[in-house]
Steps between C-alpha positions, in 0.01 A plus 500: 500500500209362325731296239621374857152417623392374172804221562418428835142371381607343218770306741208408714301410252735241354553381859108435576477288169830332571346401850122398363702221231700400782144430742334324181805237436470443881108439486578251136752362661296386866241348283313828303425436166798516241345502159914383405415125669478247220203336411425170628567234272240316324400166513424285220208469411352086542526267193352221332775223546469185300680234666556103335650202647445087481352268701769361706819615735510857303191586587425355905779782586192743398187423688571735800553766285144399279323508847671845560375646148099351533543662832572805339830575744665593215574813319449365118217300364675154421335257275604149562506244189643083646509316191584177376820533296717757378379479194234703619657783606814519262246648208309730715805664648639539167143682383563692823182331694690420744710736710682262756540147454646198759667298152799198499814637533639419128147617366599896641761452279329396278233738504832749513587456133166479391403835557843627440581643872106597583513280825754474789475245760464694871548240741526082556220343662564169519792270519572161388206282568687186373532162720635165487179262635574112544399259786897344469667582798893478370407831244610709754747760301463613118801268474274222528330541219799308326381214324169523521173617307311861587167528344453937478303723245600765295739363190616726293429750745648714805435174753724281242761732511496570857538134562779503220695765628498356876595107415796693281567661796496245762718272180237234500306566182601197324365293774139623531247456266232744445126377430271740416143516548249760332366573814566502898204278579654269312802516700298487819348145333822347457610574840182394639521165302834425661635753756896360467479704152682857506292809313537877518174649588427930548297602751186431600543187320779379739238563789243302319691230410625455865177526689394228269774249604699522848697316311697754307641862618694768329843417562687767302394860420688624154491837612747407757697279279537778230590723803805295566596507172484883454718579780525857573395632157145580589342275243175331617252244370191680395153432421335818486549880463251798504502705172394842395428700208790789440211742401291402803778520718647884343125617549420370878795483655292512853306245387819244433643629806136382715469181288851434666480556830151294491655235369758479714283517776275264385757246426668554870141437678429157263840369583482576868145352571394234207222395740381823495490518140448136355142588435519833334734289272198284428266779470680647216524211297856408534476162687210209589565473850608712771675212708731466193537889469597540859779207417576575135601904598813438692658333238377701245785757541259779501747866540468834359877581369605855339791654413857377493361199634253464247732630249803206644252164490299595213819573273656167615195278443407613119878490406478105584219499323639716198812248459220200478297709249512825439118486345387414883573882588438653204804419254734696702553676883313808569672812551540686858206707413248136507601563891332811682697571771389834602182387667422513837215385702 
């Protein structure tokens, strides 16, 4: 009888425990503490993030974003460097002063080889800012270039072969001869001195040269004739692409990802509202005038491409330029790794 007793408490026993862990899941689970939750994640701590890019189209597609960061609506601490040329900025990312740099498309690259893989190019930013400018009314088409004399910059480099690889195209090459100057104000001179001659001008020099004469206009953009050659491949005239350091990029992921999404705000409110932001072009040092800003953004071709897209107009435009000369990217194509693809704003 007491074995039998002895059993009955133990029973009970086992029942009241049984029934307190079944009262203590329901209090965890409507909201009691459950020391089993996982911790919250944590967030990265803010950066110094040293960001390059050149006076010009690469670097109006920034200025909201500037104003963002000296507003301090930003999670990292950027550090903005607009400079003259890329010469200034090739060195310093290679040192690794730099962390993020707005460079010419065939100097990423570049820049690619140099350092053997230690930068990858995260998204376009601008387009092509190339245009035909004349005051003669019967250049209406890239056709009618035939016969006649362009005055352009760049020989021996990527606007040459642009130019090359589009009169090939369009089978008119042997017609049009190519007159280069060492500079576009020089262009703007000859068209000023007599606005029946034909140039190819980049932004904001095609805005300057047109509010100086009524007389002359921008009557074909190259971007949309190298469009129409491409077809559906994807390929894209390109001016300028956004670079960053591999080791940069492997150790502040959060940071790449923030740089990206600013950006592409910040190229989406410019583009949108160039009244609104003609000035804060001026302020930073990247044009005289804000009337011309305001005029010279549209057709700057400002954008803020990533992945496949990216990947697809990038690709095209340096293997035109690789088949011209393979020294203008580098000596040969980068590899899939130059694009990072996994990035997202």
């Amino acid at each position: 009888m007491n074995q039998f007793k002895k059993a009955v408490r133990l029973v009970f026993s086992a029942s009241l425990l049984l029934a307190l862990a079944f009262v203590l899941a329901g209090c965890a689970g409507a909201g009691g503490q459950n020391d089993a939750q996982p911790e919250p994640e944590q967030k990265a701590q803010p950066v110094e993030v040293r960001v390059a890019s050149m006076k010009g189209p690469t670097s109006m597609g920034m200025v909201a974003f500037m104003d963002e960061a000296k507003a301090g609506e930003v999670e990292n601490d950027y550090k903005f460097s607009i400079v003259g040329t890329a010469d200034e900025i090739v060195p310093n990312i290679v040192k690794g002063d730099f962390d993020i740099a707005l460079v010419p498309a065939n100097m990423a690259s570049v820049l690619y080889k140099k350092t053997e893989g230690g930068v990858a190019v995260v998204d376009i930013n601008t387009l092509g800012v190339l245009s035909v400018v004349t005051g003669d009314r019967s250049v209406a088409s890239f056709s009618d270039l035939a016969g006649r004399t362009v005055y352009l910059t760049g020989k021996g480099t990527t606007p040459e072969y642009v130019m090359n690889h589009l009169l090939s195209a369009a089978g008119i090459a042997d017609s049009v001869t190519l007159e280069y100057k060492s500079e576009a104000p020089e262009v703007v001179a000859v068209l000023a001195a007599d606005p029946m001659a034909v140039g190819v001008l980049p932004e904001p020099f095609v805005t300057a040269a047109c509010a100086k004469n009524e007389q002359l206009s921008a009557v074909i953009g190259l971007t949309q004739v190298w469009d129409e050659i491409a077809g559906d491949s994807g390929s894209q005239l390109v001016t300028g692409v956004t670079v960053v350091r591999r080791e940069f990029a492997d150790e502040h992921p959060d940071a790449v990802k923030e740089f990206l999404a600013c950006h592409a705000e910040s190229a989406k409110a410019v583009t949108s509202d160039p009244a609104a932001w003609a000035q804060a072009v001026v302020d930073a040092g990247i044009v005289d005038s804000a009337p011309v800003a305001e005029r010279a953004i549209p057709g700057c071709n400002i954008v803020c491409l990533t992945g496949d897209d990216m990947k697809a107009a990038l690709s095209g435009y340096l293997t035109v330029l690789h088949a011209a000369d393979p020294a203008s990217v580098g000596g040969g194509l980068p590899a899939d790794d130059f694009y990072l693809m996994d990035v997202e704003g």
